[in-house]
PAZAPA-4460 file (N, C-alpha, C; in steps of 0.05 Angstrom, whole numbers, plus 32768, in hexadecimal, padded with zeros to 4 digits):
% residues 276
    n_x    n_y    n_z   ca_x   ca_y   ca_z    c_x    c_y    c_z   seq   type   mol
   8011   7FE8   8000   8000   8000   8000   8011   8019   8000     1      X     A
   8005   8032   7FF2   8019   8041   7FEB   8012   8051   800F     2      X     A
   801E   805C   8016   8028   806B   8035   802D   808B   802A     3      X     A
   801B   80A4   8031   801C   80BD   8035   8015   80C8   8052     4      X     A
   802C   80D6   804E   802B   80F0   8062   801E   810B   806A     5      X     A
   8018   810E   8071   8006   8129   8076   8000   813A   8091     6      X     A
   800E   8150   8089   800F   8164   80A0   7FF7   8173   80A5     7      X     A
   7FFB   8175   80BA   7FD6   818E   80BF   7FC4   817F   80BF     8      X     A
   7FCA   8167   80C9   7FAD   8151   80C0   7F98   8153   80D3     9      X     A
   7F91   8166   80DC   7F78   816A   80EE   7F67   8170   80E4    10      X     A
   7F6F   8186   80D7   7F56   819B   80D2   7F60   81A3   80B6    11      X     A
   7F43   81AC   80A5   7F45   81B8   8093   7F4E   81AC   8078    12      X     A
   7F59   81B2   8069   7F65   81A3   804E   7F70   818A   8052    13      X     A
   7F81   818D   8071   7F99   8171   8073   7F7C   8158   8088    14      X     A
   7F6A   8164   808C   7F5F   8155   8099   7F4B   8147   807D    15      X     A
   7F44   8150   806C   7F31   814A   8050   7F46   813D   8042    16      X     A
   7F59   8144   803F   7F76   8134   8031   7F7F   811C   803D    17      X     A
   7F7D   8117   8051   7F7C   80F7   8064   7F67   80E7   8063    18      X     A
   7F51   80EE   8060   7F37   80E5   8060   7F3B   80D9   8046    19      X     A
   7F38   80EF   8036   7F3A   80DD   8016   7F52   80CB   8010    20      X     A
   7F70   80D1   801D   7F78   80C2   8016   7F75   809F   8021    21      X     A
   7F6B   809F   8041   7F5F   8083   8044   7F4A   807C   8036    22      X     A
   7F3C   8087   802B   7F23   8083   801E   7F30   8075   8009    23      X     A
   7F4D   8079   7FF6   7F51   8072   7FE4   7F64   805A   7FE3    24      X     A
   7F68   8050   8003   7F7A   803A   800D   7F9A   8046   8014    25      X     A
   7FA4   805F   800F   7FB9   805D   801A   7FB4   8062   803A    26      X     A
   7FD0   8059   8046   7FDC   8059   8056   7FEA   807C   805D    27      X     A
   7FCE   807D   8078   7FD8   809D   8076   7FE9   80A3   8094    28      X     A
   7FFC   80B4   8092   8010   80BB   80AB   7FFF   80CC   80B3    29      X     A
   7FEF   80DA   80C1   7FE4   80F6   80C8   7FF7   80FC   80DE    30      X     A
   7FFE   811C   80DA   8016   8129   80EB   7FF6   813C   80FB    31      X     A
   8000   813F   8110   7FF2   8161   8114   8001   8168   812D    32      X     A
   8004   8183   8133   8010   8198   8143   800C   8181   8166    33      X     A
   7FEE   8185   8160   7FE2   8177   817D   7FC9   815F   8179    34      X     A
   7FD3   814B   8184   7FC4   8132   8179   7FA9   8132   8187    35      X     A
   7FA9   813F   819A   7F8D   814C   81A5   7F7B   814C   8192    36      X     A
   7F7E   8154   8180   7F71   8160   8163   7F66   8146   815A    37      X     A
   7F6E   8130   8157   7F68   8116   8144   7F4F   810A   8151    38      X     A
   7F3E   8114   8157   7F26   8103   8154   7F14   8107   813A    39      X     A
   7F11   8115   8131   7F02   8114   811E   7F09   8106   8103    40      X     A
   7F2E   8107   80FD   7F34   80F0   80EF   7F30   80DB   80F0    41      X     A
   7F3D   80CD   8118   7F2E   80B5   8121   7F16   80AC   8114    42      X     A
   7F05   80B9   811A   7EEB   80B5   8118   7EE3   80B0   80FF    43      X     A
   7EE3   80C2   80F2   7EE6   80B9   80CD   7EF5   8093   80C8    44      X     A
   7F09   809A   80D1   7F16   8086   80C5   7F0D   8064   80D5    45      X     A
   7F02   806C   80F1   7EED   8052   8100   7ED0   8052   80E9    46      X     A
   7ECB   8062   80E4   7EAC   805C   80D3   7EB3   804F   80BF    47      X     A
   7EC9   8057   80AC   7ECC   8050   8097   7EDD   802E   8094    48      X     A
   7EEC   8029   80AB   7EF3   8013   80AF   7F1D   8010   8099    49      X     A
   7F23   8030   80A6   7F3C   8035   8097   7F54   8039   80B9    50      X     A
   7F41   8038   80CF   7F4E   803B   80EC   7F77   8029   80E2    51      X     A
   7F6F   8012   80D8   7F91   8003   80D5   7F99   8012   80BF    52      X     A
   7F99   8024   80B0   7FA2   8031   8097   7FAF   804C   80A6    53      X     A
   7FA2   8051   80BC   7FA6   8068   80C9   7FBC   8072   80E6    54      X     A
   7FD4   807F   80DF   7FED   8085   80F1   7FE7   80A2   80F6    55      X     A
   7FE2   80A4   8112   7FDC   80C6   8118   7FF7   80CA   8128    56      X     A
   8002   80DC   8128   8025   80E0   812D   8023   8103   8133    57      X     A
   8028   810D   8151   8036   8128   8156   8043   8133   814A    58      X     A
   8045   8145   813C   805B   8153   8131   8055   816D   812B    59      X     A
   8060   817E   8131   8066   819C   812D   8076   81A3   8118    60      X     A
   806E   81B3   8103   8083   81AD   80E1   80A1   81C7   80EC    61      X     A
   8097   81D8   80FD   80B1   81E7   810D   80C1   81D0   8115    62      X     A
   80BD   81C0   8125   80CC   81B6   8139   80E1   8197   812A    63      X     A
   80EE   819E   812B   810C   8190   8116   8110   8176   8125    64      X     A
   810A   8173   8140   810D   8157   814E   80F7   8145   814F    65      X     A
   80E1   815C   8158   80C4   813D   8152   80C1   813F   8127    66      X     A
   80CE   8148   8120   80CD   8143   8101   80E4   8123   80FE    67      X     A
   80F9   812C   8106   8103   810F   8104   80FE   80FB   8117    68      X     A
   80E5   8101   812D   80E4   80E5   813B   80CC   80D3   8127    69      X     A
   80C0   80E8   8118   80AA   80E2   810C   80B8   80D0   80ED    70      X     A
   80CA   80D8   80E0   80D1   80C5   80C9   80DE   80B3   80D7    71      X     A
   80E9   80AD   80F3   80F4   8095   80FA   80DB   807E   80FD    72      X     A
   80C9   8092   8107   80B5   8078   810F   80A4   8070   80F4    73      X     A
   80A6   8089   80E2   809E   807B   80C4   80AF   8063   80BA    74      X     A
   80C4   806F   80B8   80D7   805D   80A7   80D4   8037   80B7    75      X     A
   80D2   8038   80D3   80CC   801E   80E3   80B6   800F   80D9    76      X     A
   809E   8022   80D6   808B   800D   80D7   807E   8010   80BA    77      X     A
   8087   8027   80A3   807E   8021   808B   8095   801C   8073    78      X     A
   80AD   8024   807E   80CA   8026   806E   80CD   803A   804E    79      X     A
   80B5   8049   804F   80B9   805C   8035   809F   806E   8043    80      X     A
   809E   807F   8028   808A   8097   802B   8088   8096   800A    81      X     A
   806F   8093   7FFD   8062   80A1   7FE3   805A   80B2   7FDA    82      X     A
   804B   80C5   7FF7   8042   80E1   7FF0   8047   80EE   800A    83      X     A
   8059   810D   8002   8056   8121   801A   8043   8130   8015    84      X     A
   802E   8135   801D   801F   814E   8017   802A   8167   8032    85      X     A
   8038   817A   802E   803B   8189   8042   8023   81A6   804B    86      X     A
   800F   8197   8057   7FF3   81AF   8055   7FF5   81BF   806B    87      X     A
   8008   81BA   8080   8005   81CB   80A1   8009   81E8   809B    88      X     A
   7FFF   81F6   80A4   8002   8212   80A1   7FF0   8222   80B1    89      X     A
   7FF0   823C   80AF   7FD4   824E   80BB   7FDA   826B   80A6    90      X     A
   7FC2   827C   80AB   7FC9   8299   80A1   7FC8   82AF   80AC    91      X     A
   7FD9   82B4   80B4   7FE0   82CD   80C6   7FDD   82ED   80B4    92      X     A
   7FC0   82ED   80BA   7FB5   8304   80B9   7FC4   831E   80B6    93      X     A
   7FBF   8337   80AF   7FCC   8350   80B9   7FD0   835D   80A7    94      X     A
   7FCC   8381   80AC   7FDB   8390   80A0   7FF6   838B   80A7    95      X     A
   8010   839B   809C   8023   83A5   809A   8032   83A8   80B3    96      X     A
   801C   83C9   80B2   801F   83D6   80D2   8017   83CE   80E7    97      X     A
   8006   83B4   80E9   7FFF   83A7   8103   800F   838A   8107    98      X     A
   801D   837D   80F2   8023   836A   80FD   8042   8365   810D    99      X     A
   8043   835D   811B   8066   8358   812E   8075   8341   8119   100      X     A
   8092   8345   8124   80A5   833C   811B   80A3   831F   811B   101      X     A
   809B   8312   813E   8093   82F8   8145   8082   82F5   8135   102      X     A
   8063   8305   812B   8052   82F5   8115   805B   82F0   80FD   103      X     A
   8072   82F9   80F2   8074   82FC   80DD   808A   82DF   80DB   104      X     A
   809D   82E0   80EA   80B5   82C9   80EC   80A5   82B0   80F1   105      X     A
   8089   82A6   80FA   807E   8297   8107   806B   8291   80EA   106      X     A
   8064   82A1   80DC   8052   829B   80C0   8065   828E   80B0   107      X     A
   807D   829A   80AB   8094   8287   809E   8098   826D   80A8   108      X     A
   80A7   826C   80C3   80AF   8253   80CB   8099   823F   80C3   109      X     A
   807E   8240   80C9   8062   8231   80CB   8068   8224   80A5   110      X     A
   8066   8236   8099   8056   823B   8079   806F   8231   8065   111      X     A
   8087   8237   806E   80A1   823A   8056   80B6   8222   806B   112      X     A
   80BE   8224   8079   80D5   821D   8089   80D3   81FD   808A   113      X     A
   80AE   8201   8094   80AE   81E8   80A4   80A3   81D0   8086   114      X     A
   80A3   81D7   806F   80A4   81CB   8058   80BA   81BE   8057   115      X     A
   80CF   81D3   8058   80E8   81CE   804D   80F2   81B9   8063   116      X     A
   80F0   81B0   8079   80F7   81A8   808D   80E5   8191   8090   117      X     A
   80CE   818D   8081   80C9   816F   8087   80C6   8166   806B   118      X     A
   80D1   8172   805C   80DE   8166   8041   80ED   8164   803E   119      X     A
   8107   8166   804F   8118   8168   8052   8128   814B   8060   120      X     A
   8114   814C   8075   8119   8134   8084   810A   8112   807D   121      X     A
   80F0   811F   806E   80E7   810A   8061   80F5   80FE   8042   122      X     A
   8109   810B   8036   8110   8104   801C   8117   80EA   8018   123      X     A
   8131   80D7   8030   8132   80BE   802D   8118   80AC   8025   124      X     A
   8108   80B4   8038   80F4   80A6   8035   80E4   809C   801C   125      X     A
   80E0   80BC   800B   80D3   80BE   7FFC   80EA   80B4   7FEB   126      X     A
   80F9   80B1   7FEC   8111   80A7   7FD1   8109   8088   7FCA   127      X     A
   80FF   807C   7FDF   8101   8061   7FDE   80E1   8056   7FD7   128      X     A
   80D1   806C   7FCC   80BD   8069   7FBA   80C9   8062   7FA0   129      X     A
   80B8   8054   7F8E   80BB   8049   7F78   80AF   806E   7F68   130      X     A
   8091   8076   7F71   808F   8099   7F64   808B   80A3   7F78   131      X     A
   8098   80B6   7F8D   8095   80C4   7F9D   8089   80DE   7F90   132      X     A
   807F   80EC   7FAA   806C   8106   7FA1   8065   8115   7FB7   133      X     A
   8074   8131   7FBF   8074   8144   7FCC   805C   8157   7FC4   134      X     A
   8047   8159   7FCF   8033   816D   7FC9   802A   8186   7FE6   135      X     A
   803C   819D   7FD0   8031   81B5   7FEC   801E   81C5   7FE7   136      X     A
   8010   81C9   7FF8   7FF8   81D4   7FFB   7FFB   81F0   7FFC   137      X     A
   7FFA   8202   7FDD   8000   821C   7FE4   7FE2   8225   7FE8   138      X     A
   7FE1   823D   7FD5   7FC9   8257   7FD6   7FC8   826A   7FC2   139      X     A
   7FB3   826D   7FB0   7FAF   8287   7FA3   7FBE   82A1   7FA8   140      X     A
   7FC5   82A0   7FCF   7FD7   82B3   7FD0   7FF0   82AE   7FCF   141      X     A
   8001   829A   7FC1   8017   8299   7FBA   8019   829B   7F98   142      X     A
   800C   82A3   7F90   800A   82B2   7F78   7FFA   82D6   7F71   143      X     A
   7FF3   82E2   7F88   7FF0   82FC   7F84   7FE6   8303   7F9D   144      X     A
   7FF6   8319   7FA5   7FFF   8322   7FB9   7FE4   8337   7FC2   145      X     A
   7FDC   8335   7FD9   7FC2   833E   7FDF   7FC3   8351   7FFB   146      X     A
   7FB8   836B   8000   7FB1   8375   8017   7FAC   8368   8028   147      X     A
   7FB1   836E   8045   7FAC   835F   805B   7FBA   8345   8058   148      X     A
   7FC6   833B   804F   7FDC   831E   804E   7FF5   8322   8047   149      X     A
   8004   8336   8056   8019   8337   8048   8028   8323   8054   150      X     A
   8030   8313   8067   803E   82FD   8076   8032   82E9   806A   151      X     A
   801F   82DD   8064   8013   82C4   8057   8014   82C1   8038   152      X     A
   8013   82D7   8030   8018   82DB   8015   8039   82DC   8011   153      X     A
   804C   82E8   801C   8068   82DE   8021   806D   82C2   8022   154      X     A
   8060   82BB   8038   805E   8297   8039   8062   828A   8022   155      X     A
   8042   8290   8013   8049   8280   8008   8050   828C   7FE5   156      X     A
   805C   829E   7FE3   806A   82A1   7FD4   8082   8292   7FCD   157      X     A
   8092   8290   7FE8   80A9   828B   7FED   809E   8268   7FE7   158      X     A
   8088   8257   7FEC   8086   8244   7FEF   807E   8239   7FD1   159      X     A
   8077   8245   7FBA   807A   8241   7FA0   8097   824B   7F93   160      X     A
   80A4   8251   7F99   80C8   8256   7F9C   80D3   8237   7FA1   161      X     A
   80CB   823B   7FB7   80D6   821E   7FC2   80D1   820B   7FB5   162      X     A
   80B9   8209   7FA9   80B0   81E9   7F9D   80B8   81EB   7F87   163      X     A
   80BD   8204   7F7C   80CB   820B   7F5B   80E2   81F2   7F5E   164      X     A
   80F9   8200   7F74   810B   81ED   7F6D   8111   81D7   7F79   165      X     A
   8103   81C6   7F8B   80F9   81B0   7F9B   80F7   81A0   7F7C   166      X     A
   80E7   81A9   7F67   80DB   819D   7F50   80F2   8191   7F44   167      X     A
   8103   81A3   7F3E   811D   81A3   7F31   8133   8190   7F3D   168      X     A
   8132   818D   7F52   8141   8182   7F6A   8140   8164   7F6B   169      X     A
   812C   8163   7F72   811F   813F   7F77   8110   8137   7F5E   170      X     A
   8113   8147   7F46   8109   813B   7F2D   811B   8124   7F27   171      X     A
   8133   8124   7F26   814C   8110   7F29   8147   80F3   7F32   172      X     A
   8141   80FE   7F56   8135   80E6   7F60   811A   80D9   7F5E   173      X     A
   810B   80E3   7F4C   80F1   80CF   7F3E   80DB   80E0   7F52   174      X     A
   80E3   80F4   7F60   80CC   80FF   7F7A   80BB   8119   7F6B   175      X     A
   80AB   8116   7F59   8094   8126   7F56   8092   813E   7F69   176      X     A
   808D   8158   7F6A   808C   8177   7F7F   806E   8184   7F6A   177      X     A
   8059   8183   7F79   8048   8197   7F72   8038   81A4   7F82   178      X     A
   802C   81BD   7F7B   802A   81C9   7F8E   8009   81D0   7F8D   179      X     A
   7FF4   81CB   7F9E   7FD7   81DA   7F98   7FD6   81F0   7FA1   180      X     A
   7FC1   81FD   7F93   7FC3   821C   7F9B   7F9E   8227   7F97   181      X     A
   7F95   821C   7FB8   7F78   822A   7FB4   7F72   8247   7FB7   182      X     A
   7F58   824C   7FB1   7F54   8267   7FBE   7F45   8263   7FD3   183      X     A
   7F2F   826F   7FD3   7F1C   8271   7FEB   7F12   8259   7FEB   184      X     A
   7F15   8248   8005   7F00   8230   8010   7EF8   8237   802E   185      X     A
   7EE2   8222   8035   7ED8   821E   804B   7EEA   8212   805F   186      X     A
   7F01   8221   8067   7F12   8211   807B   7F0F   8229   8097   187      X     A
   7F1E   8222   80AC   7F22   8233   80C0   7F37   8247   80C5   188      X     A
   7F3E   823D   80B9   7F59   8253   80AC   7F59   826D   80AC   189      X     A
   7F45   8278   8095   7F44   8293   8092   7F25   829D   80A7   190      X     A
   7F11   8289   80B5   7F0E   8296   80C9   7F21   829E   80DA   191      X     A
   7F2A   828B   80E3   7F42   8295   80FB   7F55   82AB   80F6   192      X     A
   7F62   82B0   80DF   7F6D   82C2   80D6   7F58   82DF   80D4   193      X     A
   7F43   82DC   80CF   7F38   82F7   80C5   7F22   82FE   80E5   194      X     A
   7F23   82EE   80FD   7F21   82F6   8116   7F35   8302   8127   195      X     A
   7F4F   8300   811E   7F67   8307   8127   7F67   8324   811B   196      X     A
   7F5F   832B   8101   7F69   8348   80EF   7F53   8354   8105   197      X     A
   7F39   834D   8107   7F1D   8358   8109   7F1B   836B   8129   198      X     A
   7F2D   8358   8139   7F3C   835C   8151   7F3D   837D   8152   199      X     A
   7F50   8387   813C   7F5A   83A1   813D   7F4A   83B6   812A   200      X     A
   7F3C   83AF   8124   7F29   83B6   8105   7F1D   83D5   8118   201      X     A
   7F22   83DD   812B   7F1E   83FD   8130   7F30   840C   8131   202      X     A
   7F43   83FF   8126   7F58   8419   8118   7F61   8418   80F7   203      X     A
   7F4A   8409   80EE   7F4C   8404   80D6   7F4B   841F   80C1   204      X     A
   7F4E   8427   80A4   7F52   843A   8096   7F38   8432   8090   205      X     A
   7F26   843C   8074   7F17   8434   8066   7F1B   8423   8050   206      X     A
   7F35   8426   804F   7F40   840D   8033   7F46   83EF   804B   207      X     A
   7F52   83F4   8061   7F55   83DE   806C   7F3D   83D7   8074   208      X     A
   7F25   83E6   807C   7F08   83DC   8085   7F00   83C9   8068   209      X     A
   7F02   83DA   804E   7EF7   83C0   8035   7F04   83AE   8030   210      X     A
   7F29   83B8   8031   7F30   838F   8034   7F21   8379   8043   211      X     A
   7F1D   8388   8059   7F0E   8378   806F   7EF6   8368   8061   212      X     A
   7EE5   837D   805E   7ED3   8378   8055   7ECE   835D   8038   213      X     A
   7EE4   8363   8027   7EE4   8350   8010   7EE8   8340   8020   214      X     A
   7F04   8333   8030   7F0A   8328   803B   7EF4   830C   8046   215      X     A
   7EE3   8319   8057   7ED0   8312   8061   7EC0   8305   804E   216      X     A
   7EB5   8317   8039   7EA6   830E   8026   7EB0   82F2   8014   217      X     A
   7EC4   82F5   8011   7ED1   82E5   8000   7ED7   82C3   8013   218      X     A
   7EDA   82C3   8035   7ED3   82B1   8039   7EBF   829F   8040   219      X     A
   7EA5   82B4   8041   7E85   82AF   8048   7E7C   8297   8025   220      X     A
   7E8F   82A7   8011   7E86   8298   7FF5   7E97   8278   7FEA   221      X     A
   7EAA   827C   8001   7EBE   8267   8001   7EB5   8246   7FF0   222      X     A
   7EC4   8239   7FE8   7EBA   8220   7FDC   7EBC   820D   7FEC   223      X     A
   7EB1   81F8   7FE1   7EB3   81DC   7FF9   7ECE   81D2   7FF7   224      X     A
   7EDC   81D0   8006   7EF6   81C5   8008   7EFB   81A8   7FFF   225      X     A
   7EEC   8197   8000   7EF0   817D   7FF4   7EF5   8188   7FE1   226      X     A
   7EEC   8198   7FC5   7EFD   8194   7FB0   7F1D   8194   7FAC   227      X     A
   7F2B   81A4   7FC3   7F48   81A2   7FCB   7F50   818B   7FCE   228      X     A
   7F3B   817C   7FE3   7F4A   8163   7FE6   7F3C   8153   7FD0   229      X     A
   7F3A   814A   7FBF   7F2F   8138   7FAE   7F46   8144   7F95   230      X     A
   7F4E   815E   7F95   7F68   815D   7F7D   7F7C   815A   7F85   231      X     A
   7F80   8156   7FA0   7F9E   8149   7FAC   7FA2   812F   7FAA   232      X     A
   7F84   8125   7FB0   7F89   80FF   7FA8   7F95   80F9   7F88   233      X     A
   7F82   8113   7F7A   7F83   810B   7F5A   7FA0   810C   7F51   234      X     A
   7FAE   8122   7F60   7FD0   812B   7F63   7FE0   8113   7F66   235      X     A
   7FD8   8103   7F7A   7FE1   80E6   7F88   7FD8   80D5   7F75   236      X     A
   7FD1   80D0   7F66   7FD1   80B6   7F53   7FDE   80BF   7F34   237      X     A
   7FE4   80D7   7F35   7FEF   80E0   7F0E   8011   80CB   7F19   238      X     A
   800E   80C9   7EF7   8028   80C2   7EFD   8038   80D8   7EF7   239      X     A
   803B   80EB   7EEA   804C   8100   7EE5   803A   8118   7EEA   240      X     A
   8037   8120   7F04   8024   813E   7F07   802D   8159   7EFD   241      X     A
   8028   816B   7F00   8032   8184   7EF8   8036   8192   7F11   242      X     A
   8042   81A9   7F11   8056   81B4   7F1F   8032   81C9   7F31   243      X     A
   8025   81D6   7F28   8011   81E2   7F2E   7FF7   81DC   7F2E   244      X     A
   7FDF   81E0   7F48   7FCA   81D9   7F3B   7FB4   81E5   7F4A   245      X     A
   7FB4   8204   7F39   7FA0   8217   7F47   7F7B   820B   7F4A   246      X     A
   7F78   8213   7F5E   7F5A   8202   7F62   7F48   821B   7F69   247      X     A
   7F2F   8221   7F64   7F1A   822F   7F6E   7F11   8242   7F65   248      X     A
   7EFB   824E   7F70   7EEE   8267   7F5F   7F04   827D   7F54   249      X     A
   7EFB   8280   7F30   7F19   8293   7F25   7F31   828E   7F34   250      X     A
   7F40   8281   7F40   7F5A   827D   7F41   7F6F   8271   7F27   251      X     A
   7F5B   8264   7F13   7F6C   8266   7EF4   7F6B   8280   7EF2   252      X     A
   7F5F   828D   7EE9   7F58   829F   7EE8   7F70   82B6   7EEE   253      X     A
   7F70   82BB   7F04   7F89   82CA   7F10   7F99   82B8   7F0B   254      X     A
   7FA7   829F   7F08   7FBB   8296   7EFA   7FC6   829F   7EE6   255      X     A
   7FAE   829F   7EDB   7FBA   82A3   7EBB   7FBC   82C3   7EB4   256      X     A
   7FA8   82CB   7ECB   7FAD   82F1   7EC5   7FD0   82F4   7ED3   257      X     A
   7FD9   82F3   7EDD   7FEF   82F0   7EEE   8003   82ED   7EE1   258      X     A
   7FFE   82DB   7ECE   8018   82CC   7EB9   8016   82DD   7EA4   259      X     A
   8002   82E4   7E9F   7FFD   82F2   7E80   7FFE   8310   7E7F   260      X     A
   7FE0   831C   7E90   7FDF   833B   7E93   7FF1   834C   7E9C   261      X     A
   7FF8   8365   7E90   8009   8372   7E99   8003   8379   7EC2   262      X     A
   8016   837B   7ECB   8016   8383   7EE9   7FFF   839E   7EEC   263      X     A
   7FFD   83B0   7EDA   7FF3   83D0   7ED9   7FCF   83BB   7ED9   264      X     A
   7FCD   83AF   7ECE   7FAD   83A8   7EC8   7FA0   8398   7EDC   265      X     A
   7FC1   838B   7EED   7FB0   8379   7EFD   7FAD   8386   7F15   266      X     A
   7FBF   839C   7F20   7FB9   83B2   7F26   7F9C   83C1   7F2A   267      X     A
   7F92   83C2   7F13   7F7A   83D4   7F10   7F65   83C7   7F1D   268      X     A
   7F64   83AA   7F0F   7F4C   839A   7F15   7F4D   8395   7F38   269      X     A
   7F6A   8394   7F46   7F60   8395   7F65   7F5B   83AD   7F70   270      X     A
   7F64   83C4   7F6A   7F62   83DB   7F76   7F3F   83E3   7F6C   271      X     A
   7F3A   83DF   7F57   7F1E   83E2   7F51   7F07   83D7   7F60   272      X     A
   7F15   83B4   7F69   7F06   83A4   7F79   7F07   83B0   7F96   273      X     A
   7F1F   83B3   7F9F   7F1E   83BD   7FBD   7F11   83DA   7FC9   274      X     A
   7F0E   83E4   7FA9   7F06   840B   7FB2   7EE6   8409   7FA6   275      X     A
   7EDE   83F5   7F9F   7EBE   83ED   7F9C   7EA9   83FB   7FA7   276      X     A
***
């Protein structure tokens, strides 16, 4: 049975990304921060009768020691890895002028660092796949840079950088690197993030009150997240995937405006949208 990995597996995308992948017979590692968290995977995975398919394992994607206690006890009891999906993350909210140094060093470490560091430590592993396949879980905002995100949008800028040459890297060793990139879904994420901005929202400008406001709007319209996880499985069975794979309302869309339109136009169309 093929054996994947998956960070953040509580909640949200990495918790719909484990689900489907027992659903589809692999053998899933679920990491999360705090194992507190794993009943609802439990639970899924007792109904469905995938409970022996299923390894729930502590791990913090910062923390460099429970990262290698976690591929020791992989490598023991499964001796490879087929898929990393690296999904752990959060989005740290904020203007500019409100956010601290610690939020900002702490959105990296989480989003960019802690990629690099359990891909890092998982590569043996994944070497000794017949097709290995690293899939990170970016964001629409690692393709255009948006008000109110400037630390998350850094993230994951830096985190389609990274998989650029991750691609290039482990193409050698037979290890597949692609990267999804949704926009707006129904996760907890950008609640939690946009209760944190909302916090300070009486010292807001009137341009920072309508970021807000889109903001808001734009997660109330959010899509069902299973479609994220149902194109990660589909990711997990190509034999040769592609490097990108924007998902959700207009996010081709801005793909392709991004790649194509001059910077001055794409310009217009947000400043137009935000001064609405």
């Amino acid at each position: 049975m093929k054996v994947a990995v998956v960070t953040g597996a509580n909640s949200g995308f990495g918790l719909l990304i484990a689900q489907k992948l027992l659903a589809a017979n692999y053998i899933v590692v679920a990491t999360m921060r705090d194992v507190r968290n794993q009943s609802e995977l439990m639970h899924y995975a007792e109904k469905n009768h995938k409970a022996p398919n299923l390894f729930v394992w502590q791990m913090d994607v910062t923390d460099e020691t429970q990262i290698k206690e976690a591929v020791q006890v992989v490598e023991e009891k499964y001796g490879k890895v087929d898929v990393l999906i690296n999904n752990a993350g959060y989005c740290q909210a904020g203007f500019l002028k409100d956010l601290t140094l610690t939020q900002w060093k702490s959105q990296l470490d989480v989003n960019v660092t802690g990629v690099f560091i359990v891909t890092n430590l998982f590569l043996e592993l994944l070497k000794k796949s017949e097709r290995a396949k690293v899939i990170n879980i970016s964001s629409v905002s690692g393709l255009i840079g948006l008000p109110g995100l400037s630390s998350y949008c850094s993230s994951k800028f830096a985190l389609e950088g990274l998989s650029e040459s991750m691609r290039w890297e482990l193409k050698k060793e037979g290890i597949a690197v692609s990267l999804v990139e949704p926009g707006s879904y129904q996760t907890k994420i950008w609640n939690k993030s946009l209760q944190q901005v909302e916090n300070q929202s009486e010292s807001f400008n009137d341009f920072e009150k309508k970021v807000m406001e889109q903001a808001r709007a734009s997660s109330e319209n959010a899509a069902n997240p299973e479609e994220v996880a149902s194109l990660v499985l589909t990711i997990c069975k190509k034999s040769n995937p592609k490097l990108r794979y924007p998902i959700g309302k207009n996010i081709k869309f801005i793909y392709l405006a991004k790649r194509w339109l001059p910077s001055s136009w794409i310009d217009f169309i947000l400043w137009k949208k935000l001064n609405s």
